[in-house]
N, CA, C and O of each residue as an XYZ file, in Angstrom:
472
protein
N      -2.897    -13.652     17.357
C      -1.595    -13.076     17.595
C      -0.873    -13.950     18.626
O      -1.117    -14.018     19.830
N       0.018    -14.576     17.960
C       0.669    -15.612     19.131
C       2.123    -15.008     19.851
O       2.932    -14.569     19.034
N       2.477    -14.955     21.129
C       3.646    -14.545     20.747
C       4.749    -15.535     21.953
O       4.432    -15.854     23.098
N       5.785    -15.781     21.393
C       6.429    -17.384     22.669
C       6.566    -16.854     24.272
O       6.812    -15.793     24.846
N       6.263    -18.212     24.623
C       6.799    -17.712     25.979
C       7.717    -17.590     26.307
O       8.535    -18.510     26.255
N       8.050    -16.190     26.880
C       9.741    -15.962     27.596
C      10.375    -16.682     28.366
O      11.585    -16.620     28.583
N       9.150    -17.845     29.105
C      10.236    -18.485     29.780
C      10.980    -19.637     28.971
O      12.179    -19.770     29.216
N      10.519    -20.308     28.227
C      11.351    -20.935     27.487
C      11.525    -20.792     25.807
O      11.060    -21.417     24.854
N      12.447    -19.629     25.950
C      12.810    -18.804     24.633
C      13.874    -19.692     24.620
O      14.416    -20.232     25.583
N      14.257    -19.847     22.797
C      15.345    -20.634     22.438
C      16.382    -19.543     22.048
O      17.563    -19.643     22.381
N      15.918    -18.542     21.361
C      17.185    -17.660     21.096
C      16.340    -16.200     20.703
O      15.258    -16.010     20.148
N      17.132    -15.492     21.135
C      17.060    -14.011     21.498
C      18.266    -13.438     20.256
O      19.421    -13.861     20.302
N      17.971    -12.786     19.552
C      19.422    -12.175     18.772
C      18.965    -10.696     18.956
O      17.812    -10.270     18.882
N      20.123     -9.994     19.213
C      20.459     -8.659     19.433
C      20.332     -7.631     18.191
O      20.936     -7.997     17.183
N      19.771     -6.637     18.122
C      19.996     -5.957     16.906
C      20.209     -4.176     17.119
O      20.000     -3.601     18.188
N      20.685     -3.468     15.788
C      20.427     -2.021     16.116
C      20.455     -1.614     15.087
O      21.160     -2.015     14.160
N      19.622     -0.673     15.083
C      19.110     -0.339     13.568
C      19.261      1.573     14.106
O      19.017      2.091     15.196
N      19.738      2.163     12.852
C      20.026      3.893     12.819
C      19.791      4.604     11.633
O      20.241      4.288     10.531
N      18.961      5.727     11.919
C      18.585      6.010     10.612
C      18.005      7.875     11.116
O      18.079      8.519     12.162
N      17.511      8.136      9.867
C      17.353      9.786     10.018
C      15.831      9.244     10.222
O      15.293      8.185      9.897
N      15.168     10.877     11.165
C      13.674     11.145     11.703
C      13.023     11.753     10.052
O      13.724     12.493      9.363
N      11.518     11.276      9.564
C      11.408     12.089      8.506
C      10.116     12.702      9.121
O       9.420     12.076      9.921
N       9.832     13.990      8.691
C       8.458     14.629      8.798
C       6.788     13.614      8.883
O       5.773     14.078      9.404
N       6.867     12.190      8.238
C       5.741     11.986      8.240
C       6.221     10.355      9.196
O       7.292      9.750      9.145
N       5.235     10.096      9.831
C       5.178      9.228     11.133
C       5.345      8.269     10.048
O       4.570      8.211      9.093
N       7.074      6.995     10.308
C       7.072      6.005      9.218
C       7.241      4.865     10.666
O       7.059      4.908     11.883
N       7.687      3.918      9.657
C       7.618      2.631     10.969
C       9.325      2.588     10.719
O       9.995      2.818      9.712
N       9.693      2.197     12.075
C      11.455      2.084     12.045
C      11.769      0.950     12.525
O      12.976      0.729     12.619
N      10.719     -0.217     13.018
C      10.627     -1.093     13.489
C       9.008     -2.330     13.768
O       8.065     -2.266     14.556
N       9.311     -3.139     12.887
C       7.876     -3.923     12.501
C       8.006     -5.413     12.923
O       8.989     -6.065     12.571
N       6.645     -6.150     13.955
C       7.038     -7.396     14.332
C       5.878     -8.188     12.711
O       4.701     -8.017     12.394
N       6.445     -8.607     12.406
C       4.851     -8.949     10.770
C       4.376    -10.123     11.509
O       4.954    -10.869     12.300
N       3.121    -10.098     11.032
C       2.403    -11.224     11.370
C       3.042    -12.523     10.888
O       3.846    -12.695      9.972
N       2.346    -13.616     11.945
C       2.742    -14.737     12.096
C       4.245    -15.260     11.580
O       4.549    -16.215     10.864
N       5.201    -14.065     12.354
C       6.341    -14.327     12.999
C       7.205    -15.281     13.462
O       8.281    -15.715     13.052
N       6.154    -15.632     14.873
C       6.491    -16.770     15.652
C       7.580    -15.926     16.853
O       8.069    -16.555     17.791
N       7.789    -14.751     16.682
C       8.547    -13.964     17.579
C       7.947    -12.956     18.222
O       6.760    -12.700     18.024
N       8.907    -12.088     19.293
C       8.539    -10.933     19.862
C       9.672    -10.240     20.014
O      10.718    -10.834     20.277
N       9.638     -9.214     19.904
C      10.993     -8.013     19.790
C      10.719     -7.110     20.849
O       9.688     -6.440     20.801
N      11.653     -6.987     21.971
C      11.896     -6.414     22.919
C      12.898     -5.382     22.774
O      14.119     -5.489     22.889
N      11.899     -3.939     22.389
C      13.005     -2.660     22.581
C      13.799     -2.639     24.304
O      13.470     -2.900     25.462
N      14.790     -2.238     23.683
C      15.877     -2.439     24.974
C      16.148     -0.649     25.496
O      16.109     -0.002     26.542
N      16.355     -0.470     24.409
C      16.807      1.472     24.144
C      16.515      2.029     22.567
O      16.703      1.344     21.561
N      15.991      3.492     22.576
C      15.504      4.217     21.045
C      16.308      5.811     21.995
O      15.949      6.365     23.035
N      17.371      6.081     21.126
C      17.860      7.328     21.254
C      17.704      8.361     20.024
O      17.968      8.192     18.833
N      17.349      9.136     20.489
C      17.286     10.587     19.449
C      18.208     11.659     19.544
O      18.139     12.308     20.588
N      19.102     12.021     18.662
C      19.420     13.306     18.756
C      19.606     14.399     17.576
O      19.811     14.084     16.404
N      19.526     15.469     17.958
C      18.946     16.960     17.311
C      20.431     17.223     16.391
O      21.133     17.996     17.042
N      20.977     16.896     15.344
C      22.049     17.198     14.967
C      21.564     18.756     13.994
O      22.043     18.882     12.867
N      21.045     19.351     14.298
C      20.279     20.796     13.400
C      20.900     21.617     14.075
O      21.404     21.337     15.163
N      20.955     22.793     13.507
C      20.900     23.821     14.725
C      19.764     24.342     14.789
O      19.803     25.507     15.184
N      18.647     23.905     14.533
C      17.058     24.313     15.013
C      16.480     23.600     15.655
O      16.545     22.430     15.280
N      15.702     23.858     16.812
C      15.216     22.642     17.813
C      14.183     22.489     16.787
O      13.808     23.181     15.840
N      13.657     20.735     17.550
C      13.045     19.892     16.773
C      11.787     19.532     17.755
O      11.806     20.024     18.883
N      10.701     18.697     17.374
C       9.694     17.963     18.363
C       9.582     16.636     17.571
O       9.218     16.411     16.417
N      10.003     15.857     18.540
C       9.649     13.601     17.875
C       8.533     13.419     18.509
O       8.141     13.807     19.609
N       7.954     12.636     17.505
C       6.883     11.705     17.930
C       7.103     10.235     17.890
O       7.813      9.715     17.029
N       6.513      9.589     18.791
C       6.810      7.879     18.738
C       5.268      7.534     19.219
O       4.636      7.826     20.235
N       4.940      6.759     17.995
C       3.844      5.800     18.159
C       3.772      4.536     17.874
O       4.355      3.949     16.962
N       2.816      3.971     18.914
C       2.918      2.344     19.301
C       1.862      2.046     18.541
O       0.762      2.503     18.851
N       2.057      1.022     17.134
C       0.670      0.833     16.217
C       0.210     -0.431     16.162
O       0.779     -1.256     15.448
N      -0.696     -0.697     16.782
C      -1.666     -2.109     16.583
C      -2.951     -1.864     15.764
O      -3.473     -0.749     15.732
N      -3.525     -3.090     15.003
C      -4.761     -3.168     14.341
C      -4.941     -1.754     13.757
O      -6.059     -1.240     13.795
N      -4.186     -1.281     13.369
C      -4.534      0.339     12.254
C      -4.471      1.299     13.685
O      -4.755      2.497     13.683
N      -4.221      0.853     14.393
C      -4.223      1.716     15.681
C      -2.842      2.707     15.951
O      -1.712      2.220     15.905
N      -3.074      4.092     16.224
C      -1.363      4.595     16.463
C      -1.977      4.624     18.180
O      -3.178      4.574     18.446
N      -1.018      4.703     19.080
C      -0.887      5.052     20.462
C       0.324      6.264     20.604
O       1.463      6.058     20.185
N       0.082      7.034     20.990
C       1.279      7.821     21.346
C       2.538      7.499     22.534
O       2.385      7.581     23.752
N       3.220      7.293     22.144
C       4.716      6.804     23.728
C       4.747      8.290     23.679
O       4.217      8.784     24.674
N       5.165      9.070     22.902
C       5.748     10.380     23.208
C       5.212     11.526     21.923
O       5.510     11.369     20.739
N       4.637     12.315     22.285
C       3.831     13.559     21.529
C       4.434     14.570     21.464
O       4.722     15.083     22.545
N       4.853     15.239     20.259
C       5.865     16.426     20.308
C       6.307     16.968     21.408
O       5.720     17.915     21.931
N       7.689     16.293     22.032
C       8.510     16.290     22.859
C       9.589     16.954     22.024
O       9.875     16.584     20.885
N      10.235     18.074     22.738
C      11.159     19.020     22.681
C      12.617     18.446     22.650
O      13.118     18.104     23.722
N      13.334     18.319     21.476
C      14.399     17.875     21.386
C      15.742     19.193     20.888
O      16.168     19.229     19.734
N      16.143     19.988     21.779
C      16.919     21.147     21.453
C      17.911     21.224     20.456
O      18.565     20.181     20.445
N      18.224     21.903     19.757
C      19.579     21.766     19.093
C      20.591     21.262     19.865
O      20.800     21.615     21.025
N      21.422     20.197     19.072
C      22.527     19.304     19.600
C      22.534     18.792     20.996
O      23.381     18.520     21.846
N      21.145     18.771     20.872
C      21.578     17.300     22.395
C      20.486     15.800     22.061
O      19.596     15.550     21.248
N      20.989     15.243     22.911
C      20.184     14.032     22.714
C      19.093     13.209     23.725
O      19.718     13.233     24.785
N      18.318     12.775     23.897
C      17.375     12.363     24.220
C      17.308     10.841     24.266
O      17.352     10.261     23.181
N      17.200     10.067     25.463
C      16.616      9.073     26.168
C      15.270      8.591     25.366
O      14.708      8.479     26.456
N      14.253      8.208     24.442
C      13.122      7.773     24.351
C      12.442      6.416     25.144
O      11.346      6.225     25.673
N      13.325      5.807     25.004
C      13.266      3.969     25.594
C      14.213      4.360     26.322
O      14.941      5.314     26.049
N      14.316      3.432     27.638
C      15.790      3.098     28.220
C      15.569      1.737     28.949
O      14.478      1.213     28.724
N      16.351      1.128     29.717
C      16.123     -0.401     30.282
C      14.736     -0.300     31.040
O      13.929     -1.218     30.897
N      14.455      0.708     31.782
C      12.994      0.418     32.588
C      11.838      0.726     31.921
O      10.690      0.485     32.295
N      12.248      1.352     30.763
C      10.962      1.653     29.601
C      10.568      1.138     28.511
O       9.608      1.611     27.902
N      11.380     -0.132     27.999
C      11.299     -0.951     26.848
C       9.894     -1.475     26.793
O       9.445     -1.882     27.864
N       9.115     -1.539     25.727
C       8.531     -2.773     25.529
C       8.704     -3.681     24.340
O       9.661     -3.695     23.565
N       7.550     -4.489     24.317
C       7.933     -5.861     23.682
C       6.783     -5.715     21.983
O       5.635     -5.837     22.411
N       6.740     -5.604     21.083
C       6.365     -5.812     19.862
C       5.701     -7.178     19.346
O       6.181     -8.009     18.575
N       4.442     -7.170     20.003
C       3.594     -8.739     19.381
C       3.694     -8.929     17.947
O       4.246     -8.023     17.322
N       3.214    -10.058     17.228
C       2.663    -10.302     16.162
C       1.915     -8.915     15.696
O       0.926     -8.519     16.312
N       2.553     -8.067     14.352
C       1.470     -7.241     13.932
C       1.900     -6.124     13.991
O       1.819     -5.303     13.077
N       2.679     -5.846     15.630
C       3.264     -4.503     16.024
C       3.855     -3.949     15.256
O       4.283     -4.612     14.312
N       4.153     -2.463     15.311
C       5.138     -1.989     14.844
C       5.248     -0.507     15.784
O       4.300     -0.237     16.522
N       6.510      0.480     15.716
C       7.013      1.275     16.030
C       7.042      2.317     15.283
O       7.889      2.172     14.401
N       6.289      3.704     15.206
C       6.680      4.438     14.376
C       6.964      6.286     14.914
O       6.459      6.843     15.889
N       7.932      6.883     13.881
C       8.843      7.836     14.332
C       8.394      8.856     13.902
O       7.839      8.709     12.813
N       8.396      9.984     14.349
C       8.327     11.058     13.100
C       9.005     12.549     13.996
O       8.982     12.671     15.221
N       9.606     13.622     12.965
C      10.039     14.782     13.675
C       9.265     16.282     12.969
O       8.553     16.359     11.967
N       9.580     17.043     13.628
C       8.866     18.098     13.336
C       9.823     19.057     11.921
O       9.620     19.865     11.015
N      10.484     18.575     12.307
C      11.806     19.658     10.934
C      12.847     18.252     10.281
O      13.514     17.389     10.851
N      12.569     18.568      8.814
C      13.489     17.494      8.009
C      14.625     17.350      8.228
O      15.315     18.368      8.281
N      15.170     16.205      8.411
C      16.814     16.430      8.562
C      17.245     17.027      9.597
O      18.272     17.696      9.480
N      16.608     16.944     10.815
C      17.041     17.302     12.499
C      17.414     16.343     13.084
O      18.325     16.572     13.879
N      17.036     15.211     13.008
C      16.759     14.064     14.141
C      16.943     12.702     13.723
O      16.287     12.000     12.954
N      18.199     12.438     14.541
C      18.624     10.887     14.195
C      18.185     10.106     15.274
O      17.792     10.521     16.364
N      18.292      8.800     14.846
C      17.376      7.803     16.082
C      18.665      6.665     15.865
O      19.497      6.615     14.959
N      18.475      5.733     17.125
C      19.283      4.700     17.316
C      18.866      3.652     18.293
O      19.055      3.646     19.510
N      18.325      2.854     17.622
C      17.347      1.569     18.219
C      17.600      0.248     18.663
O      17.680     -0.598     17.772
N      17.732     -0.097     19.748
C      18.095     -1.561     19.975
C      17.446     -2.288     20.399
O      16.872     -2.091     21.469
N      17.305     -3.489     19.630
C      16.338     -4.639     20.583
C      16.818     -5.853     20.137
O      17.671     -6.156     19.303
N      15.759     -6.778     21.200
C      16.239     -8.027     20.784
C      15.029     -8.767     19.590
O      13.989     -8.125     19.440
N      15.172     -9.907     18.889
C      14.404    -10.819     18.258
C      14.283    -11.896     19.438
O      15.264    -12.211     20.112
N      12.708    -12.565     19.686
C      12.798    -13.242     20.643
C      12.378    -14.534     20.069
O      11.964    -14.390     18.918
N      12.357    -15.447     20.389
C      11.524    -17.071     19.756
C      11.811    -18.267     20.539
O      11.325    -19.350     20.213
Protein backbone atom coordinates (compact mmCIF):
# COMPACT_ATOMS: atom_id res chain seq x y z
CA UNK A 1 0.00 0.00 0.00
CA UNK A 2 1.92 2.99 -1.14
CA UNK A 3 0.65 6.24 -0.48
CA UNK A 4 2.80 9.90 -1.70
CA UNK A 5 4.37 11.96 0.42
CA UNK A 6 2.55 15.11 1.47
CA UNK A 7 5.39 16.93 1.49
CA UNK A 8 6.01 16.94 -1.99
CA UNK A 9 2.49 16.48 -3.47
CA UNK A 10 2.12 17.69 -7.08
CA UNK A 11 -1.59 18.24 -7.11
CA UNK A 12 -4.38 17.96 -4.74
CA UNK A 13 -7.93 18.36 -6.63
CA UNK A 14 -10.92 19.21 -4.58
CA UNK A 15 -14.07 17.22 -4.77
CA UNK A 16 -17.82 16.76 -3.33
CA UNK A 17 -19.82 14.14 -3.77
CA UNK A 18 -23.97 14.09 -2.32
CA UNK A 19 -26.14 11.50 -2.23
CA UNK A 20 -29.06 9.74 -0.09
CA UNK A 21 -28.10 7.35 3.31
CA UNK A 22 -29.43 3.67 2.33
CA UNK A 23 -30.32 1.04 5.08
CA UNK A 24 -27.38 -1.27 4.24
CA UNK A 25 -23.66 0.04 5.05
CA UNK A 26 -22.52 1.00 1.13
CA UNK A 27 -19.18 2.73 0.33
CA UNK A 28 -19.67 6.60 -0.64
CA UNK A 29 -16.13 6.98 -1.02
CA UNK A 30 -13.21 4.43 -2.28
CA UNK A 31 -9.25 5.04 -2.54
CA UNK A 32 -8.71 1.50 -5.20
CA UNK A 33 -5.68 -0.02 -5.09
CA UNK A 34 -2.59 1.01 -6.64
CA UNK A 35 -3.86 4.49 -7.11
CA UNK A 36 -0.76 6.25 -6.57
CA UNK A 37 -2.99 8.70 -4.37
CA UNK A 38 -4.50 9.55 -0.99
CA UNK A 39 -7.84 11.29 -0.36
CA UNK A 40 -8.13 13.50 2.50
CA UNK A 41 -11.78 13.87 3.92
CA UNK A 42 -11.98 17.53 4.71
CA UNK A 43 -15.90 17.47 5.92
CA UNK A 44 -19.03 14.47 5.66
CA UNK A 45 -22.36 16.25 6.64
CA UNK A 46 -25.62 14.48 7.34
CA UNK A 47 -28.94 15.65 7.53
CA UNK A 48 -32.40 14.11 8.68
CA UNK A 49 -34.75 15.50 5.90
CA UNK A 50 -37.74 12.81 7.41
CA UNK A 51 -39.89 13.70 9.84
CA UNK A 52 -38.76 10.54 11.79
CA UNK A 53 -35.50 10.60 13.63
CA UNK A 54 -32.89 8.51 12.16
CA UNK A 55 -29.39 6.69 13.53
CA UNK A 56 -25.99 6.86 10.76
CA UNK A 57 -23.39 4.74 10.80
CA UNK A 58 -19.86 5.50 9.30
CA UNK A 59 -17.31 2.91 8.84
CA UNK A 60 -13.63 3.08 8.12
CA UNK A 61 -12.89 -0.27 5.86
CA UNK A 62 -9.45 -1.75 5.38
CA UNK A 63 -8.41 -5.42 4.31
CA UNK A 64 -12.29 -6.68 4.64
CA UNK A 65 -12.06 -4.79 7.81
CA UNK A 66 -15.14 -2.26 8.91
CA UNK A 67 -13.96 0.16 11.93
CA UNK A 68 -16.66 2.17 13.30
CA UNK A 69 -16.05 6.42 13.19
CA UNK A 70 -19.60 6.65 14.40
CA UNK A 71 -22.24 3.82 15.66
CA UNK A 72 -25.88 4.61 15.57
CA UNK A 73 -25.63 8.19 16.38
CA UNK A 74 -28.93 10.06 16.75
CA UNK A 75 -29.73 12.26 13.93
CA UNK A 76 -33.32 14.09 14.84
CA UNK A 77 -35.83 15.06 12.42
CA UNK A 78 -34.66 18.08 10.31
CA UNK A 79 -31.45 18.94 11.62
CA UNK A 80 -28.11 18.27 10.57
CA UNK A 81 -25.05 16.84 11.82
CA UNK A 82 -21.22 17.55 11.72
CA UNK A 83 -19.66 13.78 10.98
CA UNK A 84 -16.04 14.95 9.73
CA UNK A 85 -15.11 18.54 10.23
CA UNK A 86 -11.46 20.27 9.68
CA UNK A 87 -9.99 18.72 13.03
CA UNK A 88 -11.55 15.31 12.28
CA UNK A 89 -10.72 14.45 8.67
CA UNK A 90 -8.77 11.61 7.74
CA UNK A 91 -6.81 10.47 4.88
CA UNK A 92 -7.92 7.16 2.68
CA UNK A 93 -4.70 4.87 1.76
CA UNK A 94 -4.46 2.58 -1.14
CA UNK A 95 -7.51 0.09 -0.63
CA UNK A 96 -9.52 2.40 1.76
CA UNK A 97 -12.79 3.12 1.57
CA UNK A 98 -15.66 4.98 3.55
CA UNK A 99 -18.86 3.50 4.21
CA UNK A 100 -22.47 4.96 5.25
CA UNK A 101 -25.47 3.54 6.33
CA UNK A 102 -28.92 4.89 8.17
CA UNK A 103 -31.37 3.37 10.21
CA UNK A 104 -34.76 4.46 8.19
CA UNK A 105 -34.86 4.60 4.18
CA UNK A 106 -34.96 7.83 2.73
CA UNK A 107 -34.06 9.96 6.04
CA UNK A 108 -30.58 10.92 5.56
CA UNK A 109 -28.62 12.87 3.12
CA UNK A 110 -24.81 13.11 3.27
CA UNK A 111 -22.42 15.70 1.73
CA UNK A 112 -18.74 14.85 1.39
CA UNK A 113 -15.67 16.73 0.67
CA UNK A 114 -12.23 15.88 0.07
CA UNK A 115 -9.32 16.26 -1.63
CA UNK A 116 -7.43 13.69 -4.35
CA UNK A 117 -3.82 13.82 -3.32
CA UNK A 118 -0.58 12.68 -5.62
Amino acid sequence: MAAPNLIGITTAVGRTNADWCTTSLTTILENILASGTAIRINSLFVTNVDLNNANINLEFYRNAIGFFIIKNSLVPSGTSSVLMGKDTGIYLEEGDSLRISASVANALQYVISYEIIS
